[in-house]
C-alpha angles and dihedrals in degrees: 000000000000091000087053089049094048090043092054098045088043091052089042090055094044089039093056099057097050097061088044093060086036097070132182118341115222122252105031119211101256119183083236120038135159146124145298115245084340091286111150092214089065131063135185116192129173137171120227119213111182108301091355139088120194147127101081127191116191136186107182138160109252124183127200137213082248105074088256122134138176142101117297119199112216129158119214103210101188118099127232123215114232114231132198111251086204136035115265091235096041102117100236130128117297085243092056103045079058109059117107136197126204126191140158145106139253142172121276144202121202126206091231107358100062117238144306147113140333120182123199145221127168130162108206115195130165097236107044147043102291095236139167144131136285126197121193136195137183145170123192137161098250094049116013124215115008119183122180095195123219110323133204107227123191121186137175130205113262096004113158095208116172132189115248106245126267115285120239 
């Protein structure tokens, strides 16, 4: 039993650290997850918890003033209240009196292009593909100024979307 015991605590300490050094896998398994503009290089992925979205994972093209391009992966960490479009006792259609709409912005880090802002706009509704836009920008030493413009994002409930791997 002893043995057991030591064997199990051993396995828990060296487990600990390797996740810690392991960090954050890309992309995280968000309950919504999709693509940008429909490009299978990109990813958006949140997590919604009762009248809040958050957690976002991104993989977007950037391109810099200085002639740079490629997908950055950033996460956005701050969480966004859902609020009605229409009044409960409107009226109106079920469908309607259920639609949400999220925006906001929030700092940044990139994994290449520094940091900066993302801001945020999403439209939820029962019966259709949660979507929005999402417009990033960056500034960093190696390549200056990076701005993803205003982009088109589509997700689905319970997607498992992945990134391709690296080209050579």
């Amino acid at each position: 039993m002893k043995r057991l015991v030591a064997g199990l605590v051993i396995a828990v300490v060296l487990a600990i650290p390797a996740v810690v050094l392991a960090g954050v896998l890309f992309p995280p398994d968000n309950d919504f997850q999709g693509r940008i503009e429909g490009d299978p290089n990109t990813y958006l992925g949140f997590d919604k918890a009762h009248h809040k979205v958050g957690n976002f994972a991104m993989a977007l093209p950037l391109n810099c003033y200085s002639g740079d391009r490629g997908i950055a992966q950033t996460t956005l960490d701050k969480r966004f209240r859902l609020q009605r479009v229409f009044p409960p006792h409107s009226g109106l259609p079920k469908a309607l009196r259920r639609l949400r709409v999220f925006f906001g912005a929030g700092p940044v880090e990139t994994d290449t292009a520094g940091s900066g802002s993302a801001a945020v706009f999403g439209l939820l509704s029962p019966h259709r593909r949660p979507q929005g836009e999402v417009d990033v920008t960056t500034h960093g030493e190696s390549f200056g100024k990076c701005y993803s413009g205003r982009l088109d994002w589509n997700v689905r409930r319970g997607a498992h979307v992945t990134l391709p791997p690296p080209g050579p």
